[in-house]
C-alpha positions, 0 to 999 in steps of 0.5 A: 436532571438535564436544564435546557435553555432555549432562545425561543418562548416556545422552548424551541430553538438554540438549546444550551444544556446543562446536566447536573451530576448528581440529582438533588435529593429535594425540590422546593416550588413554591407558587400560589393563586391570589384571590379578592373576597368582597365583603357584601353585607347581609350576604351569607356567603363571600364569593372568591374572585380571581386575581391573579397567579402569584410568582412562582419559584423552583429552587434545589442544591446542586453539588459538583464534583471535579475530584474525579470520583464521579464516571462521568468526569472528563479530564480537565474539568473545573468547578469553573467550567461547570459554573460558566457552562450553567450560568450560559444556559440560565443567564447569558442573553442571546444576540438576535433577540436580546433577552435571556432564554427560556428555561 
């Protein structure tokens, strides 16, 4: 699995990446659609009318090796450069616009 964030809303721009390792074995994505039923009386059917999408959310474990088991390991990797490295591309805002990127 490869996370990119990008600067721009329409995912172009500076990526930062991140590559997991190992793919997580399970997603989660949660995510629903909100709707009004008005109440008529004497009406036999109740007419659903849309209000909006609610949040949606992604959510995996990921698991990082720095014991050196895994091909892909580089000599001087550490469980605090991966963090750094993901909490880059997730969270860190970017200078010219100054909000976070898109991922």
């Amino acid at each position: 699995m490869l996370i990119t964030g990008y600067t721009n809303a329409d995912y172009s721009g500076d990526g930062k990446e991140f590559e997991v390792q190992i793919n997580p074995s399970s997603l989660a994505w949660k995510g629903g659609i909100q709707y009004d039923s008005p109440k008529k009386q004497g009406s036999a059917y109740l007419e659903r009318k849309y209000i909006r999408h609610n949040e949606t959310s992604l959510s995996f474990k990921l698991t990082l090796d720095v014991t050196g088991v895994l091909p892909d390991f580089e000599e001087g990797d550490t469980l605090g450069n991966y963090l750094d490295t993901l909490y880059t591309v997730l969270y860190t805002m970017d200078s010219e616009s100054h909000e976070p990127r898109y991922y």
